[in-house]
C-alpha positions as CSV (number, residue, x, y, z in Angstrom):
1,X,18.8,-10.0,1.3
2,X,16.2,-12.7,3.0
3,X,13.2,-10.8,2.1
4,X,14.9,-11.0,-1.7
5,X,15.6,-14.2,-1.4
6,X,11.9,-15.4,0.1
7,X,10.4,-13.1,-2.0
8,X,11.6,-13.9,-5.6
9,X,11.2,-18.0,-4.0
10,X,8.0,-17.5,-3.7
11,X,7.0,-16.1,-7.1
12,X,9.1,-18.7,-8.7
13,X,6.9,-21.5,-7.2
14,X,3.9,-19.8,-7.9
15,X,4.8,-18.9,-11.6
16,X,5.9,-22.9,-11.8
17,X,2.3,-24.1,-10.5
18,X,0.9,-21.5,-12.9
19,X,-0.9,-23.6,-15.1
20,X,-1.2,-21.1,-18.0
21,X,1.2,-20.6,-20.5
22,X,2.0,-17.4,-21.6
23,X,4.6,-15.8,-24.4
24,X,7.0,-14.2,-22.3
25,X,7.2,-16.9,-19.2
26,X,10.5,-18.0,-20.2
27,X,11.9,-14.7,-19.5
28,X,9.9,-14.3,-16.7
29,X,11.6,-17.6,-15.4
30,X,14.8,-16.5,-16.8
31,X,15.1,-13.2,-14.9
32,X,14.0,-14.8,-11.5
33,X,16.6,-16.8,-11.7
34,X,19.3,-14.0,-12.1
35,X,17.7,-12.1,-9.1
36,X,17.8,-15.5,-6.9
37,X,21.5,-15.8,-8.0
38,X,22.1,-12.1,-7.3
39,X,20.0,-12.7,-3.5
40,X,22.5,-15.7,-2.8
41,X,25.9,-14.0,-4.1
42,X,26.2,-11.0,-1.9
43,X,24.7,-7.6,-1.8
44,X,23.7,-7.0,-5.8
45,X,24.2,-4.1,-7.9
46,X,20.8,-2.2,-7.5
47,X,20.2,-1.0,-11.4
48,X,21.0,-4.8,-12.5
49,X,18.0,-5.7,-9.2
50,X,15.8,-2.8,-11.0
51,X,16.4,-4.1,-14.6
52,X,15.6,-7.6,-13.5
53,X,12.1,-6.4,-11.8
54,X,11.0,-4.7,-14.8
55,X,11.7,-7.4,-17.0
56,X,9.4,-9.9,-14.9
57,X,6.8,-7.5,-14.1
58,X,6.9,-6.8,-17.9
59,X,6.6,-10.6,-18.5
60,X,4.3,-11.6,-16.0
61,X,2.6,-8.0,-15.3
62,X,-0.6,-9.1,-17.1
63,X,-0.9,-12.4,-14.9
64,X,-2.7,-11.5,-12.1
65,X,-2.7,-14.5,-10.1
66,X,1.1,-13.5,-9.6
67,X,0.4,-10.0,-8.7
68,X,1.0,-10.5,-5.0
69,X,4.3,-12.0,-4.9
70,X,5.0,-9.8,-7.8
71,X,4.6,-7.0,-5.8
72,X,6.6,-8.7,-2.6
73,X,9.5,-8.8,-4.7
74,X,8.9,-5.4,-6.2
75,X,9.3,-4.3,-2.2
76,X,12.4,-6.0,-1.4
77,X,14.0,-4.9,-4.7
78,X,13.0,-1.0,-3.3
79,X,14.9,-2.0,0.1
80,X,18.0,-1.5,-1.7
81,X,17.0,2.2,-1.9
82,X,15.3,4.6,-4.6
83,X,16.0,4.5,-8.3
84,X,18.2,7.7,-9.3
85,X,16.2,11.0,-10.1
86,X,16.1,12.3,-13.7
C-alpha cells in the first residue's frame, strides 16, 4: 500500500507542475485521485487498481515527461498480483 500511495503522490505532483495542457488531463487527474483514495482506504479491489492505471496511462501515456512515475505506479499497481489469464 506505501509504494501505491508514494507512487501515485508523486505523479500527481508532477502532472500538477506539468505545465502543458493536454485533452484528457482532467481524467488523468481524476483517476489519480480514485487510486490515492483506494491507497488510503484499505487494500483495493485489484481490477478497479488495473482499470484506474489504464485510464491514466491512456491519458497521460503520450506525455513523456511523466513516463517515469507513470511507470512507478504501473509497479505498485502489479504488487497486488497478475491480471487474470484469458
Amino acid at each position: 500500500m506505501a509504494e501505491l500511495r508514494i507512487a501515485v503522490s508523486r505523479l500527481r505532483r508532477e502532472l500538477a507542475a506539468h505545465p502543458a495542457d493536454f485533452p484528457d488531463r482532467g481524467i488523468a487527474e481524476d483517476e489519480l485521485a480514485a487510486l490515492a483514495a483506494m491507497a488510503a482506504g484499505g487494500i483495493p479491489e485489484t481490477p478497479r487498481l488495473r482499470r484506474s492505471l489504464l485510464l491514466v496511462a491512456g491519458a497521460i501515456g503520450s506525455v513523456s515527461a511523466l513516463s517515469t512515475r507513470l511507470a512507478d505506479v504501473r509497479s505498485a499497481v502489479e504488487l497486488f498480483g497478475e491480471p487474470p489469464r484469458r
